[in-house]
PDB file of N, H, CA, C and O in Angstrom:
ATOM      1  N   UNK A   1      22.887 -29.009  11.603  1.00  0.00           N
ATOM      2  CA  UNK A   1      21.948 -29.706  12.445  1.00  0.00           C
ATOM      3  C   UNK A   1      20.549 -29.336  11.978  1.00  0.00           C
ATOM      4  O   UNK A   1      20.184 -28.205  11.657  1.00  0.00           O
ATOM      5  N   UNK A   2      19.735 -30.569  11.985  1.00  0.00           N
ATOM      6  H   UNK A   2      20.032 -31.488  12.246  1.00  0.00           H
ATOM      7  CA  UNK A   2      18.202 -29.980  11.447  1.00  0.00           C
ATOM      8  C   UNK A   2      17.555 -30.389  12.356  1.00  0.00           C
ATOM      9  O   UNK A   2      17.567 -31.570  12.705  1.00  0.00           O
ATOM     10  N   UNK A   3      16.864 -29.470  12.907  1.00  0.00           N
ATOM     11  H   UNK A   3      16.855 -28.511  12.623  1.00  0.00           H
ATOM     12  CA  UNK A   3      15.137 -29.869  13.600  1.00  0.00           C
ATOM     13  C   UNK A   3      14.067 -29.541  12.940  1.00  0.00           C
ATOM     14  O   UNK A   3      13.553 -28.451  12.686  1.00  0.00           O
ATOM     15  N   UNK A   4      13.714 -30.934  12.620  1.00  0.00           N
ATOM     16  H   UNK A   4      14.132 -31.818  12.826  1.00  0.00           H
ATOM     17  CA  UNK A   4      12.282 -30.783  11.979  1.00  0.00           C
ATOM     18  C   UNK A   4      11.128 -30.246  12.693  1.00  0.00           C
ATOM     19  O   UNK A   4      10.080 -29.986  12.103  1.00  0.00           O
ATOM     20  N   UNK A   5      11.300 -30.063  14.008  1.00  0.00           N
ATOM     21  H   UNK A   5      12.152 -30.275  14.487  1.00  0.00           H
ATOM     22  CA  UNK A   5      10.210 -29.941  14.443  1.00  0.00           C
ATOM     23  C   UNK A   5       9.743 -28.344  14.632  1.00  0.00           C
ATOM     24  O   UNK A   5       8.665 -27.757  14.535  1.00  0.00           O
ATOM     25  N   UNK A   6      10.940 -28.000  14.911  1.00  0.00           N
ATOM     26  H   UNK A   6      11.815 -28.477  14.990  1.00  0.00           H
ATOM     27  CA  UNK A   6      11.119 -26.326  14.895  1.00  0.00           C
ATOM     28  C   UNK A   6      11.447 -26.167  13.173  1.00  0.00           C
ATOM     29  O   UNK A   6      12.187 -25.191  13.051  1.00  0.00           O
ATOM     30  N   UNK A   7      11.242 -26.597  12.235  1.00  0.00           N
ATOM     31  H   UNK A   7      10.641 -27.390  12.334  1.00  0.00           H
ATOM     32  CA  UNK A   7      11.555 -26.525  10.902  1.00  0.00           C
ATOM     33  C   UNK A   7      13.082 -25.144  11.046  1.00  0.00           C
ATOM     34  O   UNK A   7      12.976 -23.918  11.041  1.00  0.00           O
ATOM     35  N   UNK A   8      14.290 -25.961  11.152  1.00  0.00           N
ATOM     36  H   UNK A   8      14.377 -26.958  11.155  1.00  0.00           H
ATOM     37  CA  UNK A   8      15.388 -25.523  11.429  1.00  0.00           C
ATOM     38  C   UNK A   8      16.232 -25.933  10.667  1.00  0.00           C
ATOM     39  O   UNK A   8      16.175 -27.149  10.483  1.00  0.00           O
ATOM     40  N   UNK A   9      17.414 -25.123   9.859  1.00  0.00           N
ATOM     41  H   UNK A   9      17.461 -24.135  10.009  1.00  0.00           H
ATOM     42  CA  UNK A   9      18.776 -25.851   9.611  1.00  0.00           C
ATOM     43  C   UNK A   9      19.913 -24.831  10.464  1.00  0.00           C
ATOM     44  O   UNK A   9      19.701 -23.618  10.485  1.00  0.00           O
ATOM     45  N   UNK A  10      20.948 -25.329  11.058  1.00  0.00           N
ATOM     46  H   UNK A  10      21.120 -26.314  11.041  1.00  0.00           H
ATOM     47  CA  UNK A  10      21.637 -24.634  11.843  1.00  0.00           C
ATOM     48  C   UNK A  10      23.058 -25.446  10.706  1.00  0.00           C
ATOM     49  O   UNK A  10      22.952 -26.619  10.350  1.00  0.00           O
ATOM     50  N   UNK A  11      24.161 -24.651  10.335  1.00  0.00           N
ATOM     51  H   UNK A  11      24.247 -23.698  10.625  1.00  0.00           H
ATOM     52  CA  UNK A  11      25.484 -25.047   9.964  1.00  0.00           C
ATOM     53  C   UNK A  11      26.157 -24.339  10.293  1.00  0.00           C
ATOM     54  O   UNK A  11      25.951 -23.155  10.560  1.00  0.00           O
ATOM     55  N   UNK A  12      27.714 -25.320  10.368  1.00  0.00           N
ATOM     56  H   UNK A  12      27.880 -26.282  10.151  1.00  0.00           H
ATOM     57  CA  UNK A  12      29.089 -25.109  11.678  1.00  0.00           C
ATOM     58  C   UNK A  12      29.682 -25.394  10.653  1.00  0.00           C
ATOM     59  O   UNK A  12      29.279 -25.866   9.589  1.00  0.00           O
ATOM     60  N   UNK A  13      31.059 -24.973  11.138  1.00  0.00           N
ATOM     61  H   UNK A  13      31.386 -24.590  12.002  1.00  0.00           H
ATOM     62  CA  UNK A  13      32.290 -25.454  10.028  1.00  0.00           C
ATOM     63  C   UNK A  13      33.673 -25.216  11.256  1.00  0.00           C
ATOM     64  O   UNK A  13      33.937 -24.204  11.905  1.00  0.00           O
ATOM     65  N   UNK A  14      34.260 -26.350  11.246  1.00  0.00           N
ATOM     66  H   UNK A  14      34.046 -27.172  10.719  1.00  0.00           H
ATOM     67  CA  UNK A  14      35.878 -26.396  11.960  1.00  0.00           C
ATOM     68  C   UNK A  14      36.417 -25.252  11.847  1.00  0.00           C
ATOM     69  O   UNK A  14      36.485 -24.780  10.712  1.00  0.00           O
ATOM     70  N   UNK A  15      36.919 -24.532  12.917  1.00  0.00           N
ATOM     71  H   UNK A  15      36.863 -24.916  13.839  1.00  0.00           H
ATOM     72  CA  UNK A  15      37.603 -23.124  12.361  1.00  0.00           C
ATOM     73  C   UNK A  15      38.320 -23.488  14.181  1.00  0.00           C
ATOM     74  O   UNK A  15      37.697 -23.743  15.211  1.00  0.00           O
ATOM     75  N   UNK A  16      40.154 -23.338  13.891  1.00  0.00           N
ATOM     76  H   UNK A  16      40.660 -23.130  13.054  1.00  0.00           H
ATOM     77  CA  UNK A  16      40.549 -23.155  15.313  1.00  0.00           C
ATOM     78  C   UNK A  16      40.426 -24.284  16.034  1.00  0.00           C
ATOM     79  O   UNK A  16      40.592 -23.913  17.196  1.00  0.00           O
ATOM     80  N   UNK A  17      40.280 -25.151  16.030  1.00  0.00           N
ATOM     81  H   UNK A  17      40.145 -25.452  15.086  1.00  0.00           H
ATOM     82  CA  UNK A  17      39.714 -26.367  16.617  1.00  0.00           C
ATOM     83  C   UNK A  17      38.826 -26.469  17.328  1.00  0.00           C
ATOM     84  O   UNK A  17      38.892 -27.273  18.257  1.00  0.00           O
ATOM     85  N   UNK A  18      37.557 -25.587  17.098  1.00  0.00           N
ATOM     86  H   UNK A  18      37.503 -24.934  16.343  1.00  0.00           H
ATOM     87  CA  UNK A  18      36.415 -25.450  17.587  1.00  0.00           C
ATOM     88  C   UNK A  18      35.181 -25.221  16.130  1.00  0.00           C
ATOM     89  O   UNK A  18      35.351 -24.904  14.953  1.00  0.00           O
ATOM     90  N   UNK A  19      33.962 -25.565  16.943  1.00  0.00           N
ATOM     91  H   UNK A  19      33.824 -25.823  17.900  1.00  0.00           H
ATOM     92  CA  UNK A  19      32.678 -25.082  15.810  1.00  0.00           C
ATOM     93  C   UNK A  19      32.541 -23.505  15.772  1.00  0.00           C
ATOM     94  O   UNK A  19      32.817 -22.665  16.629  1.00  0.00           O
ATOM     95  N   UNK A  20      32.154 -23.413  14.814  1.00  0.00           N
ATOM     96  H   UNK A  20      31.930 -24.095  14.118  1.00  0.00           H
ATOM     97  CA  UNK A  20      31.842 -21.972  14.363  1.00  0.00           C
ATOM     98  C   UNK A  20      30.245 -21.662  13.680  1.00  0.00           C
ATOM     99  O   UNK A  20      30.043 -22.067  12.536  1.00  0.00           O
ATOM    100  N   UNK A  21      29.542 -21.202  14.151  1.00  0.00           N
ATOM    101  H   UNK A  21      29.706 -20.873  15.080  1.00  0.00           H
ATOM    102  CA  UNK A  21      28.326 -21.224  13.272  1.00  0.00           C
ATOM    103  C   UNK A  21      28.360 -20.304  12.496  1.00  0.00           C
ATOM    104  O   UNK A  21      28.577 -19.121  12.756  1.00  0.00           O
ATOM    105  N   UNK A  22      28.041 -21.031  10.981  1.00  0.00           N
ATOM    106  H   UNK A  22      27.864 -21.992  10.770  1.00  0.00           H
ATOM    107  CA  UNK A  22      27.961 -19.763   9.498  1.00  0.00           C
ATOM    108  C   UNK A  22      26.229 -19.754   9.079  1.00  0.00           C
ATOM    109  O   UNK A  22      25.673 -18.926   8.358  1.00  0.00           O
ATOM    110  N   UNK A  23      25.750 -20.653   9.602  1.00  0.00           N
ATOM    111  H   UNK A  23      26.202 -21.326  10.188  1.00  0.00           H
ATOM    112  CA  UNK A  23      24.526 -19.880   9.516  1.00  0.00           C
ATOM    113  C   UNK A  23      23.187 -20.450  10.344  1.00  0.00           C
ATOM    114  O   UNK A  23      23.154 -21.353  11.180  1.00  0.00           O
ATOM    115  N   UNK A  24      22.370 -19.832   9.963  1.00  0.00           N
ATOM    116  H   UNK A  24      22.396 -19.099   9.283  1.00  0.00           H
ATOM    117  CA  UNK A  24      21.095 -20.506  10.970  1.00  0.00           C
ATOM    118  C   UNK A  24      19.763 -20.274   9.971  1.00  0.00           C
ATOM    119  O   UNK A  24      19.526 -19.162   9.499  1.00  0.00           O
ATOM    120  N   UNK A  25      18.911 -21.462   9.696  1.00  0.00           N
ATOM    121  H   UNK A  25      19.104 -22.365  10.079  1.00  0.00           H
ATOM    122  CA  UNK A  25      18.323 -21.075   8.642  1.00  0.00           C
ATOM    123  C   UNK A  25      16.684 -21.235   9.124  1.00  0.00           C
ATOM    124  O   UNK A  25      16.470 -21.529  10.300  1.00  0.00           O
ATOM    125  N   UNK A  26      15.717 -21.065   8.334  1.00  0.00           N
ATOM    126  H   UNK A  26      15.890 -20.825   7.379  1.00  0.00           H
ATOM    127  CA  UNK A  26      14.286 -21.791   8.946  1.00  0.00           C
ATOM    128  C   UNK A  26      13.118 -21.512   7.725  1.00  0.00           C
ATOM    129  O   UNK A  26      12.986 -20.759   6.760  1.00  0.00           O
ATOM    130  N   UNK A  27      12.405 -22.542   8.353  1.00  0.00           N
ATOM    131  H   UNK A  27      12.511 -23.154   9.137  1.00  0.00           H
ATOM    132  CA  UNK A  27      10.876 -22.259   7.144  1.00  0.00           C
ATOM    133  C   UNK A  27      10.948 -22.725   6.176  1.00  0.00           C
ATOM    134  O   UNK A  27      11.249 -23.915   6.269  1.00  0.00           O
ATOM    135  N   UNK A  28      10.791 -22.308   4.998  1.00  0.00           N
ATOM    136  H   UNK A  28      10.547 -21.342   4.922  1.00  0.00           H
ATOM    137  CA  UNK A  28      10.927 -22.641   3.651  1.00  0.00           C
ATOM    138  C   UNK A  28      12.221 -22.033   2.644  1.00  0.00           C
ATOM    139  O   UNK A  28      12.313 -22.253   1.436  1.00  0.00           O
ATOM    140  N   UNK A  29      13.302 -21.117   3.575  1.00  0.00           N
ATOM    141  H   UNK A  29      13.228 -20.939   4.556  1.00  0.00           H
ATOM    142  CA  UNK A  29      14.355 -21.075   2.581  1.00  0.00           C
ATOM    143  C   UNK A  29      14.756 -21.792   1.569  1.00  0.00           C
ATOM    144  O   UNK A  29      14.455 -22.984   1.498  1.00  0.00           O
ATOM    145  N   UNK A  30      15.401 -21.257   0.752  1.00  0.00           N
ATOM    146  H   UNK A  30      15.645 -20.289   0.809  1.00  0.00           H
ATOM    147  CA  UNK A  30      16.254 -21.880  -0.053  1.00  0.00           C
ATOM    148  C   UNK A  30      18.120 -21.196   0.705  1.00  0.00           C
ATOM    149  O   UNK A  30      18.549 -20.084   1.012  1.00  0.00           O
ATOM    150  N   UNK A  31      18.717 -22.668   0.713  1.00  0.00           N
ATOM    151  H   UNK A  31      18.368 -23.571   0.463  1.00  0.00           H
ATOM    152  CA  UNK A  31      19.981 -22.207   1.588  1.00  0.00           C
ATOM    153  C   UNK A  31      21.056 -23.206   0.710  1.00  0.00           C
ATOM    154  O   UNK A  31      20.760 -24.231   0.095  1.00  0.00           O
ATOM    155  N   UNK A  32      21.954 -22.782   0.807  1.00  0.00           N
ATOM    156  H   UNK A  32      22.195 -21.950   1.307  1.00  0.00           H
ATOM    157  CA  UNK A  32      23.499 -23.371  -0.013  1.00  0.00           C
ATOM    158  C   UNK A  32      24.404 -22.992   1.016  1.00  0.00           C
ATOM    159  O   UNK A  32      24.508 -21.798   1.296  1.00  0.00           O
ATOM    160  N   UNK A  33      25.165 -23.971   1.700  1.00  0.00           N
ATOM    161  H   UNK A  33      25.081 -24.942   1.472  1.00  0.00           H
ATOM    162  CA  UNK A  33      25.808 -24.250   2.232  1.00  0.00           C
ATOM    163  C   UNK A  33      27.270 -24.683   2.119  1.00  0.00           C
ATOM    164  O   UNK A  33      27.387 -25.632   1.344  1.00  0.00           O
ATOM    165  N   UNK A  34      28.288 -24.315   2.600  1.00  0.00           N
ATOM    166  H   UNK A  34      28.192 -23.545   3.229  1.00  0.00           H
ATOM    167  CA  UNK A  34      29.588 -24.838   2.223  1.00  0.00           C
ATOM    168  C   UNK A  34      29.494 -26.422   3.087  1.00  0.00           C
ATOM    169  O   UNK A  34      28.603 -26.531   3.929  1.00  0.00           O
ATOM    170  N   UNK A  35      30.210 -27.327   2.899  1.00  0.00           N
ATOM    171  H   UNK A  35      30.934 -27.238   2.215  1.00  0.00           H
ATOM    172  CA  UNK A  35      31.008 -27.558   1.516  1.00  0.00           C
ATOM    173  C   UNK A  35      29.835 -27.717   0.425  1.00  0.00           C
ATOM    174  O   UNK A  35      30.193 -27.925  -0.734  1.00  0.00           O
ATOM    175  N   UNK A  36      28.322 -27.624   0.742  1.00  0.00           N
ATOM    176  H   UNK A  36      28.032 -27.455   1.683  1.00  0.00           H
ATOM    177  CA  UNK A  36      28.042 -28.395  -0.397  1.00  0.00           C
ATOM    178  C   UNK A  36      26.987 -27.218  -0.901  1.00  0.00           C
ATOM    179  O   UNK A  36      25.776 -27.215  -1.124  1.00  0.00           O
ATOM    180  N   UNK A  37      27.772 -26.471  -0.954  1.00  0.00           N
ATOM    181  H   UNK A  37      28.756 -26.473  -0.773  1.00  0.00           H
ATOM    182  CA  UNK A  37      27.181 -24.363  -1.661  1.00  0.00           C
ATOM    183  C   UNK A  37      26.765 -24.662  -3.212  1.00  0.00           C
ATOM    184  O   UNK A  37      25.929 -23.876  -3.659  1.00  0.00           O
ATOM    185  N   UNK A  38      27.241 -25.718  -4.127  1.00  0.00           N
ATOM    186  H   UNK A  38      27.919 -26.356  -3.764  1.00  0.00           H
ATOM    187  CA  UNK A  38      27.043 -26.042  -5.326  1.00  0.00           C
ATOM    188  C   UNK A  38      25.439 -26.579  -5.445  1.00  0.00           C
ATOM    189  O   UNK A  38      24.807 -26.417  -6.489  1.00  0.00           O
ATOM    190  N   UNK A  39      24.893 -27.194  -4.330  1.00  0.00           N
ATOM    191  H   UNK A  39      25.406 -27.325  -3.482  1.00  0.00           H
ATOM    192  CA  UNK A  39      23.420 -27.604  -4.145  1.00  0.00           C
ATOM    193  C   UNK A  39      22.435 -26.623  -3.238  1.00  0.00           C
ATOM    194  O   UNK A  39      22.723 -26.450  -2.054  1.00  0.00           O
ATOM    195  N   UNK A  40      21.349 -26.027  -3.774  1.00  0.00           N
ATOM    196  H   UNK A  40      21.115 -26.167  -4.736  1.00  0.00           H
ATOM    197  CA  UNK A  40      20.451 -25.249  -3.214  1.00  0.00           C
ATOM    198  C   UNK A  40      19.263 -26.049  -2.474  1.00  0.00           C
ATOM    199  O   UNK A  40      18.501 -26.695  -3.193  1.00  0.00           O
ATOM    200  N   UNK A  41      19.098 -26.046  -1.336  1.00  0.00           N
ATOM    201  H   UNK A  41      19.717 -25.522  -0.752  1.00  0.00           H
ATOM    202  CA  UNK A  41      18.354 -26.979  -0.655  1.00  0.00           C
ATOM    203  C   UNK A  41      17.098 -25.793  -0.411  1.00  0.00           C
ATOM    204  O   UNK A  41      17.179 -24.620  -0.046  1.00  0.00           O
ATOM    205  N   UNK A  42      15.769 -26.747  -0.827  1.00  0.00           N
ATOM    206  H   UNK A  42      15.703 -27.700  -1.123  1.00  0.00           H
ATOM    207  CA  UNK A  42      14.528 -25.821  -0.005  1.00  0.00           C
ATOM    208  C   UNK A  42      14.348 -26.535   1.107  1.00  0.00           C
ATOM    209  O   UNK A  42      14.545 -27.750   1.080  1.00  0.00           O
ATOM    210  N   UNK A  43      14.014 -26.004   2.055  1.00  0.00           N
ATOM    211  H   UNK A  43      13.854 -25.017   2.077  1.00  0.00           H
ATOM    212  CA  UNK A  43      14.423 -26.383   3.478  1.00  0.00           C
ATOM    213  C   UNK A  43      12.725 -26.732   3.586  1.00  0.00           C
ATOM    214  O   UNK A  43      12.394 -27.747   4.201  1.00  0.00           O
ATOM    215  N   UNK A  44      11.534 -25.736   2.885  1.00  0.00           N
ATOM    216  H   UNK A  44      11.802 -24.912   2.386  1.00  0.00           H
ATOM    217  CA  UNK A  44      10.047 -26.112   2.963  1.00  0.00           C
ATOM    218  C   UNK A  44      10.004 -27.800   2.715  1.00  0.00           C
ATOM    219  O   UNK A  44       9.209 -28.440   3.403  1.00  0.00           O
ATOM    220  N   UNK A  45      11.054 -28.678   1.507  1.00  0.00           N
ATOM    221  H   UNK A  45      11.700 -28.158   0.948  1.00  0.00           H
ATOM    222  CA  UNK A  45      10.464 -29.792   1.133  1.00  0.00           C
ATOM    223  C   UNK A  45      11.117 -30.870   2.173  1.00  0.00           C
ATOM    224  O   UNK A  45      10.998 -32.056   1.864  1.00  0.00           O
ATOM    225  N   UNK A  46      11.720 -30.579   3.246  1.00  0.00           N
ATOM    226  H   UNK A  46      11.817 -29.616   3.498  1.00  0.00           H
ATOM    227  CA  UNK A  46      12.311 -31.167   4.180  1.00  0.00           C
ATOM    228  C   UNK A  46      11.083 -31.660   5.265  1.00  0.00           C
ATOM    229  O   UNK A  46      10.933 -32.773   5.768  1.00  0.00           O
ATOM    230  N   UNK A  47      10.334 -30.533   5.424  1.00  0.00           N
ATOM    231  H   UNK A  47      10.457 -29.628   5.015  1.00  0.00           H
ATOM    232  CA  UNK A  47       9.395 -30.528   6.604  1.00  0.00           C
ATOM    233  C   UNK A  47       8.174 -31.527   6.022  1.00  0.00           C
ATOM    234  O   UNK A  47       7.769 -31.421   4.864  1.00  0.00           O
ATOM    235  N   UNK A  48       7.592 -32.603   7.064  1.00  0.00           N
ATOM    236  H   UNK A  48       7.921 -32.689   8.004  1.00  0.00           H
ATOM    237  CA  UNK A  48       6.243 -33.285   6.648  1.00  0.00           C
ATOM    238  C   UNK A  48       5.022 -31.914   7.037  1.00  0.00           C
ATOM    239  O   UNK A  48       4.794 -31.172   7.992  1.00  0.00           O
ATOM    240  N   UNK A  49       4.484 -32.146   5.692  1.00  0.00           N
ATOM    241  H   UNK A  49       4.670 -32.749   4.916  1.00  0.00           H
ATOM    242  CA  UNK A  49       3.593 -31.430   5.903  1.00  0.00           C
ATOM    243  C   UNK A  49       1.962 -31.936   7.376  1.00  0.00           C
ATOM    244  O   UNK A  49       1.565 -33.077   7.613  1.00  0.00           O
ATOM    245  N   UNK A  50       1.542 -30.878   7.898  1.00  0.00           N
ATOM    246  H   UNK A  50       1.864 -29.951   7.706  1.00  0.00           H
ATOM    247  CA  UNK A  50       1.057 -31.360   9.245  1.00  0.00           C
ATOM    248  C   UNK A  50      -0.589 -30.607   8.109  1.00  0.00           C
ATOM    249  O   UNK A  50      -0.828 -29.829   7.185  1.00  0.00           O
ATOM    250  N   UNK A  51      -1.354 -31.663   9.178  1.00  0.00           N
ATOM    251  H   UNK A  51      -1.160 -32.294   9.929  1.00  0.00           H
ATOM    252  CA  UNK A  51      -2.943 -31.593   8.759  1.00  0.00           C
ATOM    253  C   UNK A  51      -3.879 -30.504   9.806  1.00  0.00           C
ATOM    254  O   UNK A  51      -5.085 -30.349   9.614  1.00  0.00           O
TER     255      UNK A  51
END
């Protein structure tokens, strides 16, 4: 889940037949994520920059 506004990434993954959170991210990380851990996302170029 992303909130841009709180510059946030929050990720879950099915475990048990419930969500599980594996991580909680913010700011300008760089974060890799399962399933898609092969791509490094900067989470800074997500956010519009504010004036």
């Amino acid at each position: 889940m992303v909130d841009p506004l709180a510059h946030t990434l929050e990720a879950y993954a099915l475990e048990d037949g419930g969500w599980k959170e594996i991580g909680r991210f913010a700011g300008a990380a760089s974060v890799s994520v399962a399933p898609f851990d092969a791509v490094a996302i900067n989470l800074g170029d997500l956010w519009a920059a504010t004036a």
